[in-house]
C-alpha positions in Angstrom: -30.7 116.7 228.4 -27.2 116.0 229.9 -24.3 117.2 229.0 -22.0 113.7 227.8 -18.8 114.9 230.0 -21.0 115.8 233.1 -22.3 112.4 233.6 -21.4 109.5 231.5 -18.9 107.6 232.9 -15.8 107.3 230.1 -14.8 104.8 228.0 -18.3 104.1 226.7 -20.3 102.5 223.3 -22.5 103.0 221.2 -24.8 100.1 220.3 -27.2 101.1 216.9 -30.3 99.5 216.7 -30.2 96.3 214.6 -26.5 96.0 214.3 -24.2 94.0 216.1 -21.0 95.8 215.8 -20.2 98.8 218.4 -18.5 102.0 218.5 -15.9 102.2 221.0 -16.1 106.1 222.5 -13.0 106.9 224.8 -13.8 110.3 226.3 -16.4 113.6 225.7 -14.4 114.7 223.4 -14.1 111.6 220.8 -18.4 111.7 221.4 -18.7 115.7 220.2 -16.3 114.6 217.2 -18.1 111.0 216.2 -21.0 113.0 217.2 -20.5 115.9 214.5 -19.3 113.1 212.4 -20.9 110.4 212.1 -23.6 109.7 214.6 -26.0 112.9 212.4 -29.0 110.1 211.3 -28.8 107.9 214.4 -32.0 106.1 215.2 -34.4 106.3 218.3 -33.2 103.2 219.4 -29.5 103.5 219.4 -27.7 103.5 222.9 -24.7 104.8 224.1 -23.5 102.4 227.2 -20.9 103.6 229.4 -18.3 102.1 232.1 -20.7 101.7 234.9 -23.5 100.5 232.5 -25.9 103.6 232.3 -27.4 103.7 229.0 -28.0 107.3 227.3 -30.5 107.9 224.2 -28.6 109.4 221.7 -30.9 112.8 220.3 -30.7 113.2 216.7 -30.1 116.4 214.8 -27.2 118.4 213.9 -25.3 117.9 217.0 -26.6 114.4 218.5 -26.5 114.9 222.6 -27.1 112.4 225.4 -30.0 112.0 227.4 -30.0 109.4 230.7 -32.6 107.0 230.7 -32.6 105.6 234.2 -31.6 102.3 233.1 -28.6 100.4 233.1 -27.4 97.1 232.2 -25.1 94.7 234.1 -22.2 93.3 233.4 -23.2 90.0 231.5 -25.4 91.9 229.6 -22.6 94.4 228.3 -20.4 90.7 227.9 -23.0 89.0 225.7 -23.4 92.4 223.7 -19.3 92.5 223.2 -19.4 88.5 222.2 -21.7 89.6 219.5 -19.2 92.4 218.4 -16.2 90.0 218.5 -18.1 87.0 216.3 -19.3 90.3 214.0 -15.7 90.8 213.4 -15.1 87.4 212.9 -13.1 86.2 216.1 -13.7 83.0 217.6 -14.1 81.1 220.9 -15.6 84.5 222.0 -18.2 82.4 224.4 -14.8 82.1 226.4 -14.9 86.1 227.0 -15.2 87.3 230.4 -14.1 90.5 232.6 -14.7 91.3 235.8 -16.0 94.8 235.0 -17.6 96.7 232.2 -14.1 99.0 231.9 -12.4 96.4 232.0 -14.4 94.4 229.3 -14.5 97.6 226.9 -10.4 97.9 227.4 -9.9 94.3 226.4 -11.9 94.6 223.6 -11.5 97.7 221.9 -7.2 98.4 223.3 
């Protein structure tokens, strides 16, 4: 297990299982309060995704922490997710969404 501020590159998200709308995490210390918070009955399946695309398990129990997977996801993928977001909330012509890197696409999104 990692510890979040060691090797998670900041801003990040969180993407549940099933759900189409994302959490917006700014640093280590917003995780270890949403993390306390709200993220006590998260699923094996939810991911947290960070700048760079790395994607961490999140472990459930009383203080959820962040274990690397090895994987990451590239850019379009992290676009297509944060289209999804953006129709969730009911924005339109999201298909016209684009940013030349994952920071940059979480800052335009979630700023």
């Amino acid at each position: 297990m990692t510890q979040p501020d060691q090797l998670v590159q900041w801003p990040a998200i969180i993407k549940l299982h099933a759900d189409d709308e994302l959490i917006f995490i700014s640093d280590a210390a917003q995780f270890a309060s949403k993390a306390t918070q709200q993220l006590t009955h998260v699923q094996t399946q939810d991911r947290l995704i960070d700048s760079c695309g790395a994607i961490y398990s999140i472990s459930s129990g009383q203080a959820p922490e962040l274990v690397c997977t090895g994987i990451s996801v590239s850019l379009h993928d992290v676009e297509v997710l944060l289209r999804l977001h953006l129709s969730s909330a009911g924005n339109c012509c999201v298909s016209k969404f684009h940013a030349d890197s994952i920071q940059t696409a979480f800052m335009h999104v979630f700023a």
